[in-house]
N, C-alpha and C positions, 0 to 999 in steps of 0.2 A: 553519664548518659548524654547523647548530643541533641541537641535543642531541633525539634521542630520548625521549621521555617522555611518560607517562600524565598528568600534570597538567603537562608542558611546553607549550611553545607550540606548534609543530607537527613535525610527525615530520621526519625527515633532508633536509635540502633540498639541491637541483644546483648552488644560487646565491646570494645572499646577499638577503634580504629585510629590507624598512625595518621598523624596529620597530615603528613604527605599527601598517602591517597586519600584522604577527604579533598586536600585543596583535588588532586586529579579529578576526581568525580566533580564539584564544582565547576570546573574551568569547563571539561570537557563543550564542544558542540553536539559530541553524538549522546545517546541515549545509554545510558549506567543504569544496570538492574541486576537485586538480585529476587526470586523468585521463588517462593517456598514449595513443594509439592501438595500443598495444602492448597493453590490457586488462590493465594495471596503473594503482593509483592512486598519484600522485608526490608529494602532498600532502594533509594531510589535518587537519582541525582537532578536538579532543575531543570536541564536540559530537558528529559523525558515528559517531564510535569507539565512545561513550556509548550512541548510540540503535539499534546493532546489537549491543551486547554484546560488542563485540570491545576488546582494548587498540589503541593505533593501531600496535604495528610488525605485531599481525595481520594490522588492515586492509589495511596498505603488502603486507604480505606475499602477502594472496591476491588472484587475478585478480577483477578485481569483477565479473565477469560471474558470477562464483560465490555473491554474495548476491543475484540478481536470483530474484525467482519463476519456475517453470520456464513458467508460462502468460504471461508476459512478456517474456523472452527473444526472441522473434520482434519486438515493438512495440523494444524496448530497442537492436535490430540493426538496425533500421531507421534510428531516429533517431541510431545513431554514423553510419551512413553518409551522413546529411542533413549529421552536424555535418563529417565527414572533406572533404566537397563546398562548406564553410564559410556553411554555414546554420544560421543560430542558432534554439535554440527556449526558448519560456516555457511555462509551464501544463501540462509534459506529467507524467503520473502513473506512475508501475509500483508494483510489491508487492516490499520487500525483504524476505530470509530473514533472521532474528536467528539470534543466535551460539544461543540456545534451542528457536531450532528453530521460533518464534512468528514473526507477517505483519506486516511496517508497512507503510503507504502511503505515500509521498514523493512530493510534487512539484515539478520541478525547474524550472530556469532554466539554460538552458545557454550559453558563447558560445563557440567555437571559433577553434583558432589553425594551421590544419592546415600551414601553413609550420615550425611548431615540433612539432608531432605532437602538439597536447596542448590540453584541453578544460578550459575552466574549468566549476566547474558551483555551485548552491546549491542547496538544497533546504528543503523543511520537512514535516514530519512530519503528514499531513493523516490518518491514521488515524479520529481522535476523529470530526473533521468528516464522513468518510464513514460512518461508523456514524448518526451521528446522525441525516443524510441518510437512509439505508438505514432507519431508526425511523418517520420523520415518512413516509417514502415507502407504509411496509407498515401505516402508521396509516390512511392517504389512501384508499389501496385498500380496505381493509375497511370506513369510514367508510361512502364511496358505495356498497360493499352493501349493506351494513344498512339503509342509505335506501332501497334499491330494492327492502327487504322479501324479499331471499334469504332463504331457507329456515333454519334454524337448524342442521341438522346438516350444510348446504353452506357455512355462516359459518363454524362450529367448524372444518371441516374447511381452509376456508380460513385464517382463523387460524393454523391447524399448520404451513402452509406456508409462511408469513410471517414465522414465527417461526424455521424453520430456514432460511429465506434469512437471514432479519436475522444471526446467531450463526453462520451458515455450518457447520449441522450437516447428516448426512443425512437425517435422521427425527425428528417430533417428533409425540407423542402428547397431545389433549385430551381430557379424560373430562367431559362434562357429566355432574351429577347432577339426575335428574329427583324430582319434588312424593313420589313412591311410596319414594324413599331407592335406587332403584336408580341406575347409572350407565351410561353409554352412553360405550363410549373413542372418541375421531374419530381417528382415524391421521391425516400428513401425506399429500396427494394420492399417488398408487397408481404415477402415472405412465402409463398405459395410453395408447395410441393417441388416442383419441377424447373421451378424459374432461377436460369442459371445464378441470377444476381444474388439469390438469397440462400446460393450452395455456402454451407458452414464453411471455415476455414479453419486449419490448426493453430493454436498460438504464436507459433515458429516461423509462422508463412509471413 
């Protein structure tokens, strides 16, 4: 049986594993999991342990539907029931909760073994990459405003709200300062019914 441990290889195993892939799971940077249909994880490599804050017998410990974002939980039940029906998937993304309380985004690579009840999975930590996305996106947008000559305290004001998309705040306030030294604050859109600023957009856009 292999030893429990924060810098061991990997947490308690059912069966005996070639040394090889222990060192892989070890070394790896990305996230090594394997995942029982019982919504426990049965293995688990440091890296994953690391990049939730948790040691790995917590990980092994709690049911991992319990670090899933609560807006994800729906998308995350689905695709066990894709993997239990022995459908493999790549590329899918959710939002994990850290041991702090903070959001990562992972995206996984799953294969399924539903003869054994148990899911292999990999992951890697795409957080950075969607932020960055999310920058260049809220760049893009205000860019082709300002070409199309919007107005300056409709730019500001969108601004504000690209800014609290990006950082995922509620509210974010601009103050231009005008030639006479006074300032004019632009709130984030209002939200109102009708008011172009606060028309939803699709993910895509």
């Amino acid at each position: 049986m292999l030893p429990t441990s924060e810098e061991g290889v990997i947490a308690e195993a059912s069966r005996p594993f070639d040394d090889d892939l222990v060192g892989l799971f070890d070394l790896s940077h990305d996230a090594f999991c394997i995942a029982g249909f019982d919504g426990y994880l049965k293995r688990a490599n440091p890296a994953f342990a690391r990049s939730l804050g948790y040691t790995l017998d917590e990980l092994l410990a709690r049911p991992f539907m319990d670090n899933v974002h609560p807006d994800d939980v729906e998308s995350v039940e689905a695709l066990l029931a894709e993997l239990a029906a022995g459908r493999d998937s790549a590329g899918f993304e959710c939002r994990e909760v850290c041991a702090d309380g903070s959001m990562c985004w992972f995206e996984w690579s799953t294969s399924s073994r539903p003869e054994d009840g148990v899911v292999y999975g990999v992951a890697r930590d795409v957080t950075e990459r969607r932020m960055v996305n999310a920058e260049l996106g809220a760049l893009r947008r205000v860019a082709i405003l300002a070409a199309q000559g919007v107005a300056p305290a409709e730019l500001f004001a969108i601004v504000a709200e690209e800014v609290a998309r990006v950082v995922n705040v509620p509210r974010v306030s601009v103050a231009r300062y005008e030639l006479d030294a006074t300032a004019n604050r632009l709130r984030q859109p209002c939200g109102q019914r009708h008011c172009r600023l606060c028309q939803p957009r699709s993910a895509h856009e």
